[in-house]
Residue frames as a rotation matrix with the C-alpha (Angstrom) as fourth column:
UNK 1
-0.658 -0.673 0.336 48.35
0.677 -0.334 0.656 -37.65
-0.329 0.659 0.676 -13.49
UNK 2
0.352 0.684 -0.639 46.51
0.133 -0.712 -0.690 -33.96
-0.927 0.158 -0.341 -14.68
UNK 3
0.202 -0.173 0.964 46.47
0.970 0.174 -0.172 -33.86
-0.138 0.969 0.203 -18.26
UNK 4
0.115 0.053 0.992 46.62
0.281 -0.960 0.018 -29.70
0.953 0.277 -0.125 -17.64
UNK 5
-0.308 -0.546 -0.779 48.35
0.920 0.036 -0.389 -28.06
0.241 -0.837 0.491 -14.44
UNK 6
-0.042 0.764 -0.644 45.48
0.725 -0.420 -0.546 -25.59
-0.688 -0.489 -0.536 -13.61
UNK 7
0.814 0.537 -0.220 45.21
0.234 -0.651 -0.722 -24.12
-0.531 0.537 -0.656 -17.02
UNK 8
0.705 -0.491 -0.512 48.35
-0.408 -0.871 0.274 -22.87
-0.580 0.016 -0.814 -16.99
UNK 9
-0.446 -0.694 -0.565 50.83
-0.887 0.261 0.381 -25.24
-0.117 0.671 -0.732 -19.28
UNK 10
0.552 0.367 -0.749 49.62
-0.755 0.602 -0.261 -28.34
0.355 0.709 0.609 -21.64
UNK 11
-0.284 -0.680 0.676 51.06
-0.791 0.565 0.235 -31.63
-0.541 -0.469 -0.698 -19.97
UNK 12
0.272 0.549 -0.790 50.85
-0.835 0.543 0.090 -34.75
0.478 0.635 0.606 -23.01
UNK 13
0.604 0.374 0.704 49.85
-0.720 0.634 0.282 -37.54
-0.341 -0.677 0.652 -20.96
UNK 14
0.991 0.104 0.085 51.56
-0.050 0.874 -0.483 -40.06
-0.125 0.474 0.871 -23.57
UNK 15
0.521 -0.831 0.193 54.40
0.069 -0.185 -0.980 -38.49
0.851 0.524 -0.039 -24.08
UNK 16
-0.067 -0.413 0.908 55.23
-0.969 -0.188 -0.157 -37.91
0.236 -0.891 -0.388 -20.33
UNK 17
0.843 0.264 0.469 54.24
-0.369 0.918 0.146 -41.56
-0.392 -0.296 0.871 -19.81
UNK 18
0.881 -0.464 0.095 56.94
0.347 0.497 -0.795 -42.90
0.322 0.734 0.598 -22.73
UNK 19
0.175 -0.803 0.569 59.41
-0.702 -0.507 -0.500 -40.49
0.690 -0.312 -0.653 -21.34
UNK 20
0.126 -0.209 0.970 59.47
-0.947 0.267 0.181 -41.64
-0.297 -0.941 -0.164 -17.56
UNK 21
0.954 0.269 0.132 58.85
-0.268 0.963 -0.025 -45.39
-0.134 -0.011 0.991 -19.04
UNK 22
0.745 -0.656 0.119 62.31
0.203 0.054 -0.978 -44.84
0.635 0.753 0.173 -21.29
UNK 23
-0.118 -0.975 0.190 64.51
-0.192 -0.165 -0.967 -43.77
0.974 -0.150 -0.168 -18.67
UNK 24
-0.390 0.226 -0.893 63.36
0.595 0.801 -0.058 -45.97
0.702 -0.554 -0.447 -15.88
UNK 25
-0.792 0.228 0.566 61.69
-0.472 -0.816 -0.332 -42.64
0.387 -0.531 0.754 -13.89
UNK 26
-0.685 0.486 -0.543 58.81
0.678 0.698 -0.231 -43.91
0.267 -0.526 -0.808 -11.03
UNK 27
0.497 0.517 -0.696 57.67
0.744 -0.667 0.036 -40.60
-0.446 -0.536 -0.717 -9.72
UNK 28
-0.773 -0.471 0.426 58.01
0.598 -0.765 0.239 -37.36
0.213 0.439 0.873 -11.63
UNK 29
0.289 0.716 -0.636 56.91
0.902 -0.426 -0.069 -34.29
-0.320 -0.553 -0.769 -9.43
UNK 30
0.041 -0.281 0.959 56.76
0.559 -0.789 -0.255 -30.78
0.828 0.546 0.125 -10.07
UNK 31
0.111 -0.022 -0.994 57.90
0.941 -0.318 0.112 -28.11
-0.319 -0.948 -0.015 -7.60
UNK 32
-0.717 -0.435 -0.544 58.45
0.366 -0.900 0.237 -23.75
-0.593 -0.029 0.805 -7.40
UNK 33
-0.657 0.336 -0.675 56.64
-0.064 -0.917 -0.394 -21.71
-0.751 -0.216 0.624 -9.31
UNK 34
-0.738 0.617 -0.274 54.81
0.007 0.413 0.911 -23.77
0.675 0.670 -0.309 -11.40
UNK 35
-0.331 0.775 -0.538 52.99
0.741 0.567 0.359 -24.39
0.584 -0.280 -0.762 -8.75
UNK 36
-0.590 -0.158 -0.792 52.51
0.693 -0.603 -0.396 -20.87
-0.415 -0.782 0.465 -7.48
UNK 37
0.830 0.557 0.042 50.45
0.471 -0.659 -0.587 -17.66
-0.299 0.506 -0.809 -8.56
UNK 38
0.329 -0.676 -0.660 53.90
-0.268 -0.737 0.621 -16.09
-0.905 -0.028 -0.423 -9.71
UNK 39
-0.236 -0.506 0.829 54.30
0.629 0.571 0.528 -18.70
-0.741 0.646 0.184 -12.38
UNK 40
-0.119 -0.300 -0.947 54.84
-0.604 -0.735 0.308 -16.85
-0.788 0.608 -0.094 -15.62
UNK 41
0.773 0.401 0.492 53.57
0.092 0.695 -0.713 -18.87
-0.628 0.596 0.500 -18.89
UNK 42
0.889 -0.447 0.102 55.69
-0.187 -0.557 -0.809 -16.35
0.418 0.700 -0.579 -21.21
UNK 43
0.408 -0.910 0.079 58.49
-0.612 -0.336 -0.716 -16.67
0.678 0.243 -0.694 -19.10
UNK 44
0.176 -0.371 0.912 58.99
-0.953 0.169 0.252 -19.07
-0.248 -0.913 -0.324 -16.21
UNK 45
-0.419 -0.413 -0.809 60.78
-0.597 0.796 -0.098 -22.46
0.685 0.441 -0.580 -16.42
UNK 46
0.704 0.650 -0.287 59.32
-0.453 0.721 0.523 -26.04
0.547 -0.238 0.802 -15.07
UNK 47
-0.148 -0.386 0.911 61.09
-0.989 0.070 -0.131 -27.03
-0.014 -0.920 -0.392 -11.68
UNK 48
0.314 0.310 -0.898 61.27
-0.611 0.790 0.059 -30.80
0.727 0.530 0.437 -12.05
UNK 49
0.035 -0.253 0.967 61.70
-0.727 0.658 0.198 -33.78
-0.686 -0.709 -0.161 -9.33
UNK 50
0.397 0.695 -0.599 62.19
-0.795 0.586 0.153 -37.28
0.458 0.416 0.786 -10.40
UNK 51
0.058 -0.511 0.858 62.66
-0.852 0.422 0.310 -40.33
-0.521 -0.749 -0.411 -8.62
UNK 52
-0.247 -0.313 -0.917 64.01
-0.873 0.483 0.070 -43.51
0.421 0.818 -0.392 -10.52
UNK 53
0.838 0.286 -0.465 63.44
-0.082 0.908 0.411 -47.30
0.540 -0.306 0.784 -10.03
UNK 54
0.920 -0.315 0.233 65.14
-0.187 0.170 0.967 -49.19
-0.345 -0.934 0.098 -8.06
UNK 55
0.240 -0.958 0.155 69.00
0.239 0.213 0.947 -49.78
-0.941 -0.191 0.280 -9.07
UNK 56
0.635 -0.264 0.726 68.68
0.624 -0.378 -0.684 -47.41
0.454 0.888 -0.076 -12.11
UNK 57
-0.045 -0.942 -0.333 71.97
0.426 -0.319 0.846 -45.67
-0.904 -0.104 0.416 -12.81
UNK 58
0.925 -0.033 0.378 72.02
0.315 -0.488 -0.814 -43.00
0.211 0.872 -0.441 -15.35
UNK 59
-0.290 -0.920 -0.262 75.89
0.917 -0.346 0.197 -41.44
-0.272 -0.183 0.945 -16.56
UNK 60
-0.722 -0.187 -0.666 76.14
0.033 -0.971 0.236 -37.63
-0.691 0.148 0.707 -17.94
UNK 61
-0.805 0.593 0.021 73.91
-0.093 -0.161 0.983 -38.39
0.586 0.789 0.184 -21.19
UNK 62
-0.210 0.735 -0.644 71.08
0.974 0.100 -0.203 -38.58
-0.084 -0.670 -0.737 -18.69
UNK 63
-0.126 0.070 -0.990 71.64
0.572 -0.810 -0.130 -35.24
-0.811 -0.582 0.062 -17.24
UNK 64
-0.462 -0.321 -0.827 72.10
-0.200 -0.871 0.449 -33.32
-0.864 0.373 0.338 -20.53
UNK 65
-0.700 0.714 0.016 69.26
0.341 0.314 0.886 -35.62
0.628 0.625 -0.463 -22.69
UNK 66
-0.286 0.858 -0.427 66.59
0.946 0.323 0.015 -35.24
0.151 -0.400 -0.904 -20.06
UNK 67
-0.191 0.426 -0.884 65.73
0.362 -0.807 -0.467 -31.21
-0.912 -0.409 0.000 -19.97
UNK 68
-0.973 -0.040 -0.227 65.88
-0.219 -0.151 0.964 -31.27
-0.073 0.988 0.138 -23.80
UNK 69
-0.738 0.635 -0.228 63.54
0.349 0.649 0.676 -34.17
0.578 0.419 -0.701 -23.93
UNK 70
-0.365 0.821 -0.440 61.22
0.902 0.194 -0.386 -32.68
-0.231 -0.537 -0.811 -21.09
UNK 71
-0.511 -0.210 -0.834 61.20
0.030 -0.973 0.227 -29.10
-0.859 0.091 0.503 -22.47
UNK 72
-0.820 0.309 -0.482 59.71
-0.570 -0.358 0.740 -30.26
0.056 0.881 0.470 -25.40
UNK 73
-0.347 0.925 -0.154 56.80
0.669 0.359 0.651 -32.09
0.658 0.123 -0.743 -23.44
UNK 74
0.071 0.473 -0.878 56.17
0.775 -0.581 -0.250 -29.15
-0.628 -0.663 -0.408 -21.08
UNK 75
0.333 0.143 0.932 57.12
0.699 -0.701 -0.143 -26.46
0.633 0.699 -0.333 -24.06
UNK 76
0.838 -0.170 0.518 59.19
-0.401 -0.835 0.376 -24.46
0.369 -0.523 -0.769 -21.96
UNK 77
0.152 -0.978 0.145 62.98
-0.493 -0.202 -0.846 -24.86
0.857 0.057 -0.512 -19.97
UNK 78
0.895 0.259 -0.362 63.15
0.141 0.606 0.783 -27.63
0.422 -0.752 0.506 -17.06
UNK 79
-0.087 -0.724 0.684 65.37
-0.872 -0.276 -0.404 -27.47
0.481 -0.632 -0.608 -14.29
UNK 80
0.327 -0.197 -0.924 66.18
-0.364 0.876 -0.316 -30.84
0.872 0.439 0.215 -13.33
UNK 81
-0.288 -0.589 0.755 66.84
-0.943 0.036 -0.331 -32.44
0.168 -0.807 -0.566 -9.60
UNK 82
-0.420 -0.007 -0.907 66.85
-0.027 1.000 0.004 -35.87
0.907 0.026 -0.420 -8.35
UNK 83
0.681 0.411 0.607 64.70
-0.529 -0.297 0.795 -36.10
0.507 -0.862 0.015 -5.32
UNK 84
0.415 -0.720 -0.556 67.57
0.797 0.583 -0.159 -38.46
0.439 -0.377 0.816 -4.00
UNK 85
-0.305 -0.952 -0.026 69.61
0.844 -0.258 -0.470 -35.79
0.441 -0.165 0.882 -3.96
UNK 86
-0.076 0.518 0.852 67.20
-0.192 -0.846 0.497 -33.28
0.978 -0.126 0.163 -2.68
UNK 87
0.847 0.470 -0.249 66.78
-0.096 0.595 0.798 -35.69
0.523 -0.652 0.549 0.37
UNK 88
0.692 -0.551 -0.467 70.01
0.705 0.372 0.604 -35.97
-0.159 -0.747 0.646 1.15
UNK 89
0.115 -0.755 0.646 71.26
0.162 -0.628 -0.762 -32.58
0.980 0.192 0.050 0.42
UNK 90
-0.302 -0.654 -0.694 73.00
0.887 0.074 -0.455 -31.19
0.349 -0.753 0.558 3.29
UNK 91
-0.985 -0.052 0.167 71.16
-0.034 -0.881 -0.472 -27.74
0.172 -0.470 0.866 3.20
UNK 92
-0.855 0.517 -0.054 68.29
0.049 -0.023 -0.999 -27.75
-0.517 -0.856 -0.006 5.53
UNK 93
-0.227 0.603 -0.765 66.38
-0.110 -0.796 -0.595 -24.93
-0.968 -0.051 0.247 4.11
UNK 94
-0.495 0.115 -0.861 66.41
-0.860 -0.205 0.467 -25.72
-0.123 0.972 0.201 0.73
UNK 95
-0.872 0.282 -0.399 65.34
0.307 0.952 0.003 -29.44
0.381 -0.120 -0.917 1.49
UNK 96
-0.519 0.835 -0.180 62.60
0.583 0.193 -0.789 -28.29
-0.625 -0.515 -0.587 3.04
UNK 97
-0.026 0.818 -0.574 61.20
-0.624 -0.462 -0.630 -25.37
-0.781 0.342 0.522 1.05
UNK 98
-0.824 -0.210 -0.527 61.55
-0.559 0.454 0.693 -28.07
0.094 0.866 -0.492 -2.07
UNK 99
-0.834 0.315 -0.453 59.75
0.377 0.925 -0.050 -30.91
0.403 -0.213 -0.890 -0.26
UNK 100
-0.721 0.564 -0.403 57.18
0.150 -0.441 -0.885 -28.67
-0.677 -0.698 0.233 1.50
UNK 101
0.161 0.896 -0.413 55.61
-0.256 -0.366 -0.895 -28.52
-0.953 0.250 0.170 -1.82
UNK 102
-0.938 -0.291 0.189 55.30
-0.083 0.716 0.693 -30.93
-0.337 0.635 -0.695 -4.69
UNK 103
0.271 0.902 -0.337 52.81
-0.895 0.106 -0.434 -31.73
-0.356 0.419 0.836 -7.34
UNK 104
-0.679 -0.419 0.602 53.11
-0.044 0.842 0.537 -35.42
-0.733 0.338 -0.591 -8.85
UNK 105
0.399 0.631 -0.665 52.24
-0.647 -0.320 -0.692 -35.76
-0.649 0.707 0.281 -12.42
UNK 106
0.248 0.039 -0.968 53.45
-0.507 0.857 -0.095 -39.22
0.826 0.514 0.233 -13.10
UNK 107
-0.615 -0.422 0.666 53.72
-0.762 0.534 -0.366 -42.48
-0.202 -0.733 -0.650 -10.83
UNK 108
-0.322 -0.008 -0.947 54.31
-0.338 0.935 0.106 -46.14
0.885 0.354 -0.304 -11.80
């Protein structure tokens, strides 16, 4: 876990920890232009991966609590995929340029 993603955005260890703990999350990676030289502090949003324990099940309040709740530990807009579904998406090319690069910044 980096307590600071090369300078470029504040990551609170505790608070990302309590998150992922609260909604059973195992692996929460970052992908896209966070990790890139294009990221934008002022303006670019946080590309987000996460991969859940086993036989968690989240309904809609998941989807529409969790970019609130991570937005306000990265300070900035999250975009929000399930690496499940990233794995079994059906388009190639996205699957790969997703998975081809990944940064993990939490794992139980």
């Amino acid at each position: 876990m980096i307590a600071e993603l090369r300078g470029r955005m504040p990551i609170s260890r505790s608070k990302l920890e309590a998150f992922c703990r609260k909604w059973g999350i195992t692996r929460l990676e970052l992908f896209g232009s966070v990790l890139r030289e294009d990221f934008d502090p002022a303006k670019s949003d946080v590309d987000v991966l996460v991969t859940f324990a086993p036989g968690i099940r989240h309904g809609l309040d998941f989807f529409s609590s969790i970019p609130d709740e991570l937005a306000d530990i990265f300070g900035r807009n999250v975009d929000l995929l399930t690496r499940k579904a990233v794995e079994q998406s059906p388009n190639e090319f996205r699957k790969k340029a997703i998975l081809a690069r990944t940064e993990t910044v939490y794992e139980s």
